[in-house]
C-alpha positions, 0 to 999 in steps of 0.5 A: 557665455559670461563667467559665474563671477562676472556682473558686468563687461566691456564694450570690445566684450559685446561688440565681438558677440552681437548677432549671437542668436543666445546672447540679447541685449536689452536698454533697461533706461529709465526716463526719470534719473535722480541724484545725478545730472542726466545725459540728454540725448538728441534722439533714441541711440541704440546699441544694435539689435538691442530691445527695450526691457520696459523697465519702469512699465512692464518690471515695476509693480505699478499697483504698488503705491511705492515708487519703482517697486519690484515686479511680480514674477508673473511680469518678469516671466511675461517680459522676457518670454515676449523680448523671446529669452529662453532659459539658457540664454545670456542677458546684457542690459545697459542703460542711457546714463552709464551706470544708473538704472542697469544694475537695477535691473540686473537686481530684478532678474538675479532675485527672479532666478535669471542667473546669465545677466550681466550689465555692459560697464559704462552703458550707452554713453561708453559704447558711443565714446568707443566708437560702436556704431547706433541704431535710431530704434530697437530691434522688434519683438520676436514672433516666437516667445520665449519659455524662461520663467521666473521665480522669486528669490527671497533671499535677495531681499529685506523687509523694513521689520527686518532691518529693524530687528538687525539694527546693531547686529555686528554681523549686518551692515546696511548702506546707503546709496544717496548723497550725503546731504540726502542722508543728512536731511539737509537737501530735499528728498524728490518725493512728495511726503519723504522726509529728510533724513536716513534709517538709523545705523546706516552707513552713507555710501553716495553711488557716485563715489564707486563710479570713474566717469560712466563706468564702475571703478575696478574691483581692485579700487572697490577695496576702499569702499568694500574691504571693511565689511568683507566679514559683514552681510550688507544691507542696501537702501537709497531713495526708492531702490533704484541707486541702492542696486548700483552698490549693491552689483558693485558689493557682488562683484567684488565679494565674487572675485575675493571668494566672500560668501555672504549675503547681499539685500536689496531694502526695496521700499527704501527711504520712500517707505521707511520715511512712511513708518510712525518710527521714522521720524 
């Protein structure tokens, strides 16, 4: 249903295959957006048929003492299994602010080995302002659970050690999604105990510069922000890994249509970890 080279599509996309028994549509909106000035809305708004992912209870490791940390399989398989997605089905996730916390969670099912996931480019604010129609609450869970399961992909992540042991590598990039004065250490972090500042060596890449109003630039206009490290692997980091996987979906997107193969890694303790190390300082 969705091309092997596609990371997200377009409201006309989704609106001509709502009621598709394989297709779900799932809100992976969280209630606590930092680094952007969040869209409040009146009331749920829901994109017909869609389900809630649970994105920060059910998908999030909450035995961790990082923030946002990535979930279990066990978790992932018990989530989708109860939203009733099998296998061969296709997954849409969108999320309330555009595109903010969706490409995290298009991030969790592609480590997990869900590989029919995109994300619906714009989200919920796009689909309003193109007129779709919206729901006051979701679609119920369905009565026969699904058989998907997941299994971790390592490959689709970093560990600190490593990042330390790739330090000034010529083949490895890591990419910061926070803002600029985040990075520098001049503007608070939102976390208790974080301090200011950035792993050494990482590139400042603010999430908001590969976004044009709600929805991700093209993939032509990513060649400004990618086109550089086109023979790099990259390394993405942000505060506690949400905003790192706005990057990092875009860096896939874009590798996909231009053929590059190469290895693209989510560093998921982030800033909120790193900051926490005896060497950070």
């Amino acid at each position: 249903m969705i091309a092997s080279t596609t990371a997200w599509v377009d409201c006309d996309w989704l609106a001509g295959r709502l009621g598709d028994p394989q297709l779900h549509v799932l809100d992976a909106s969280m209630t606590k957006v930092v680094g952007k000035e969040p869209i409040i809305y009146p009331q749920l708004q829901v994109i017909p048929g869609a389900r809630d992912l649970a994105l920060e209870t059910e998908l999030t490791d909450t035995d961790s003492a990082l923030p946002n940390a990535m979930p279990t399989p066990e978790q992932v398989s018990a989530r989708l299994q109860a939203l009733g997605i099998e296998a061969g089905d296709t997954i849409i996730l969108y999320d309330n602010q555009g595109v903010y916390s969706s490409p995290r969670a298009w991030f969790i099912l592609k480590a997990m080995g869900i590989h029919r996931v995109a994300i619906l480019n714009g989200g919920l604010p796009q689909w309003l302002a193109a007129g779709y129609q919206y729901l006051t609450g979701y679609a119920p869970l369905p009565k026969r659970r699904g058989k998907v399961m997941a299994q971790l992909q390592p490959e689709w992540l970093v560990t600190a050690e490593q990042i330390k042991q790739r330090q000034g590598s010529a083949e490895w990039v890591l990419l910061d999604a926070r803002s600029a004065a985040r990075f520098a250490g001049t503007a608070a972090e939102p976390r208790a105990g974080s301090h200011g500042g950035h792993i050494p060596g990482a590139i400042n890449l603010p999430f908001a510069n590969l976004l044009n109003g709600y929805a991700y630039k093209t993939v032509a206009q990513l060649d400004e922000y990618f086109g550089e490290f086109a023979d790099k692997h990259l390394m993405f980091t942000c505060g506690s890994g949400i905003t790192a996987c706005i990057l990092l979906l875009a860096a896939w997107q874009y590798s996909a249509q231009a053929g590059l193969n190469r290895s693209l890694q989510l560093y998921d303790g982030s800033w909120a970890e790193w900051s926490q190390l005896p060497s950070s300082e």
